[in-house]
C-alpha positions in Angstrom: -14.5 6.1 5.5 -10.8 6.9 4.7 -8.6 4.0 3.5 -5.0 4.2 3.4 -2.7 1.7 1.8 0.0 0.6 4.8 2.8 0.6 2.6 2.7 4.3 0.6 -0.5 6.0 2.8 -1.8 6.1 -0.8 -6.0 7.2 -0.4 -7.4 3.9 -1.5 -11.1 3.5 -2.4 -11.4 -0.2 -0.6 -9.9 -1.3 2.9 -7.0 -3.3 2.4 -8.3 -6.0 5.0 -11.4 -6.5 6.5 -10.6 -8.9 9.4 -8.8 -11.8 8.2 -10.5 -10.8 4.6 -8.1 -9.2 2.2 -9.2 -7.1 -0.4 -7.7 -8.8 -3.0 -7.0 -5.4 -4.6 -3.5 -3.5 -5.8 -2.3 -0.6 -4.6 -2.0 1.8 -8.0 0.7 3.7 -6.1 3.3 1.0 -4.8 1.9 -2.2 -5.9 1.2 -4.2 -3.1 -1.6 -6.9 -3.6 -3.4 -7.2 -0.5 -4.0 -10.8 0.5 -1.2 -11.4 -1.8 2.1 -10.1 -1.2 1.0 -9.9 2.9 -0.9 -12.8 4.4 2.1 -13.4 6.9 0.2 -15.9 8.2 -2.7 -14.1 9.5 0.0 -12.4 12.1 -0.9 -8.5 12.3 3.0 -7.9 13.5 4.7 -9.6 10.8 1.9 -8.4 8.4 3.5 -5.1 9.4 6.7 -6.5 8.4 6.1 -6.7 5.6 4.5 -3.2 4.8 7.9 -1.8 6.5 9.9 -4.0 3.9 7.6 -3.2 1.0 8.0 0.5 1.6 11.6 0.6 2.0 11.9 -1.0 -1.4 9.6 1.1 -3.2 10.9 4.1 -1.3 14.9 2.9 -2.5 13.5 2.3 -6.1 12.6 5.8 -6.1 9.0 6.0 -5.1 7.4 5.4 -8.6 4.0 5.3 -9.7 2.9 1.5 -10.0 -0.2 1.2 -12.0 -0.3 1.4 -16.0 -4.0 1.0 -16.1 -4.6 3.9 -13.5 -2.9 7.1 -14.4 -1.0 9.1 -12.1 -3.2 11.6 -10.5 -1.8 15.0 -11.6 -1.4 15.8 -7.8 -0.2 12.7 -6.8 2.5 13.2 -4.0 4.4 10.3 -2.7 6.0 12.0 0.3 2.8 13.6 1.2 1.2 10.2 1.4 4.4 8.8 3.4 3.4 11.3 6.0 0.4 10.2 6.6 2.0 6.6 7.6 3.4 8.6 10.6 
């Protein structure tokens, strides 16, 4: 099964929430920490609020890799994943 973070569309290996279970993991690509940075109070809409809030931050910081312990993948496309959001 396909994962996608909510925030970038980055291919994650790991859902981001399973129910009301976050993953507990960090997006390499924008750095949001499921379970972390978006409980919202275990409300799905303002979860989403969140994501939309998250994006347009990394997207106005220029869309820059997040992780120093992952490397960039050499065909790592931040648009392309943004596309996938759609």
């Amino acid at each position: 099964m396909n994962h996608f973070c909510p925030v970038c569309g980055y291919k994650l290996d790991f859902a981001p929430w399973v129910d009301t279970s976050p993953a507990d993991e960090i997006c390499p690509s924008c750095g949001i920490q499921f379970g972390y940075d978006d409980p919202a109070g275990g409300d799905l809409a303002a979860r989403n609020n969140v994501y939309d809030t998250w994006r347009e931050s990394w997207i106005q910081k220029g869309m820059r890799w997040f992780s120093s312990g992952m490397a960039q993948p050499p065909d790592w496309n931040p648009e392309e994943q943004l596309r996938r959001l759609k």
